[in-house]
N, C-alpha and C positions, 0 to 999 in steps of 0.2 A: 800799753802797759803790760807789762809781765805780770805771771803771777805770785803768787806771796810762796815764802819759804817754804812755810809750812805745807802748802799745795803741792809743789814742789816736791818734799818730801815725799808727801801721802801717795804721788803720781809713782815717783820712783819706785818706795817699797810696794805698791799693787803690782808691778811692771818686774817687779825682779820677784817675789811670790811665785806671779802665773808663768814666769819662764820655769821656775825653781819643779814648779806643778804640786805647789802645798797641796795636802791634803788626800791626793790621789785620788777627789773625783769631785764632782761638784757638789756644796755643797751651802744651803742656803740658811741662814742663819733664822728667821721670822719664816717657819711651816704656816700653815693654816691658821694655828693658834701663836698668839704669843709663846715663847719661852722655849717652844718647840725649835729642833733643827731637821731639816728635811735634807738626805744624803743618798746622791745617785749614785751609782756604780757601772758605769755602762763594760767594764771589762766582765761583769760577774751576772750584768741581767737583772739586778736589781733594785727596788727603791724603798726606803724605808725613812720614817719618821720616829724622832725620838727627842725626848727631854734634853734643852740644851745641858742640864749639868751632867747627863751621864758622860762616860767616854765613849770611844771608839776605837778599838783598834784598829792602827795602821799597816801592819802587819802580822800575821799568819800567829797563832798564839801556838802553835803546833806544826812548829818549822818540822819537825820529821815525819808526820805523817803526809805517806803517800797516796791512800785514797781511804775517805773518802776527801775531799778539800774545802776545807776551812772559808769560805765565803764573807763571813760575819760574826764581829762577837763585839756586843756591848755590855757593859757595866754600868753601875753606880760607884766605882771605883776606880783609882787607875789601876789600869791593865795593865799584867807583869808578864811579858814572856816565860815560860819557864824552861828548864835546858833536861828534862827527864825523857831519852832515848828509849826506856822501856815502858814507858806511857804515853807514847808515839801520838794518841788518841784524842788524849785528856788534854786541852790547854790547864797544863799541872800550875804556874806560875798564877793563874787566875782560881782558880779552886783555891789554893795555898791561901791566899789573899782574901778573896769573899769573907765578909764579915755577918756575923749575924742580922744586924738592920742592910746588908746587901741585896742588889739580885743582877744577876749574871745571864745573858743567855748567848748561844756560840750556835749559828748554821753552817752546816757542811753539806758539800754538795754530792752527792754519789755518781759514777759514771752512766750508773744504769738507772733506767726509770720506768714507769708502769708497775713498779712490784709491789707499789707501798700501796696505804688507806690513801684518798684522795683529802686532803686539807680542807677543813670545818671552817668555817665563817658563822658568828665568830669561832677564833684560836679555842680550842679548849686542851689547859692543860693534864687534864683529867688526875689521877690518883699519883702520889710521890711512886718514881720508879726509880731503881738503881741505876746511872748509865754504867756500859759496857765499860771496867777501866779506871771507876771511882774507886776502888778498893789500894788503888795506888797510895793513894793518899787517907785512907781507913776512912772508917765510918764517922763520922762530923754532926756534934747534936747540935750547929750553927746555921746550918740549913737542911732543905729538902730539897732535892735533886727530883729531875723532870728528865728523861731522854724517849722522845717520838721519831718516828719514822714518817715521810707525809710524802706524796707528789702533788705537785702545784707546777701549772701552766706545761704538760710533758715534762716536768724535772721532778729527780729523786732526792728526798732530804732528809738530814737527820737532823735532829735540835737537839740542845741540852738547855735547860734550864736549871738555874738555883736559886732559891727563896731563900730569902735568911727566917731563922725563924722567928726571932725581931722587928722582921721588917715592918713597918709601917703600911697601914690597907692603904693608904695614896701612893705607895709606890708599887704595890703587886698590881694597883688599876693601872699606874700606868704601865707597867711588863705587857700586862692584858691588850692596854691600847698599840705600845709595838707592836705586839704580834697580829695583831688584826690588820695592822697597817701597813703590814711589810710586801712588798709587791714582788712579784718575780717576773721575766718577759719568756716566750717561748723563744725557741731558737729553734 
């Protein structure tokens, strides 16, 4: 006996998905914890765990800039590309967008490494700092901006963070829990 339509279906659309390469990398829906999604990257050397309702960007939130590169950026939001050439830096369409109960955070990767502080276990994101570039978009009483410099595993990083200033303390633990969790490989 054959199998049922619906099987059928199910076989097909998994089968035209994994040609299609949804997602652009693997990525497993049940982490460790319930609710969690765990998302590998093997082009960028990375592995990180995050709340299935945040997003993820699929692509570059910072199509013009040329170094440092854009590795990673999630939200509690959806993520907007934004099209500001003289803010090369800034994924501007995500900033634009963060809401006050928001929080945002975007890894870039530097070519060069050894230069930074060595990354803390746990993440800490220590005191609001201005990143490089915020001013594109002026000063925002919706959040508090985060930008660190760190090397992890021989690689050089920047981070940016934003806190809405609303946000909810279950959601800046979980930001706290990404960032602890996010893995990097040497190369």
């Amino acid at each position: 006996m054959g199998a049922s339509p619906a099987v059928r279906l199910a076989v097909v659309a998994a089968l035209i998905c994994a040609a299609a390469g949804c997602g652009g990398g693997a990525v497993a829906p049940d982490g460790p914890a319930a609710g969690w999604t765990t998302f590998r990257d093997d082009a960028h050397g990375l592995t990180v765990r995050f709340p299935s309702s945040w997003h993820r960007a699929t692509r570059s939130l910072t199509p013009y800039l040329a170094g440092p590169k854009e590795i990673l950026s999630l939200g509690t939001f959806r993520l907007r590309r934004g099209d500001a050439r003289s803010c090369a830096q800034m994924p501007m369409g995500a900033v634009e967008t963060a809401r006050s109960r928001d929080v945002f955070l975007s890894v870039q990767e530097l070519a060069e490494h050894g230069n930074g502080p060595s990354r803390r276990h746990p993440f800490a994101l220590g005191r609001p700092v201005a990143a490089p570039g915020l001013e594109c978009v002026g000063t925002s009483p919706r959040w508090r901006s985060y930008w660190l410099r760190f090397d992890d595993a021989g690689r050089g990083f920047y981070l940016l963070a934003l806190v809405g200033r609303d946000a909810p303390p279950a959601r800046v633990h979980e930001l706290h829990e990404v960032l602890d969790d996010l893995r990097f490989e040497r190369r």
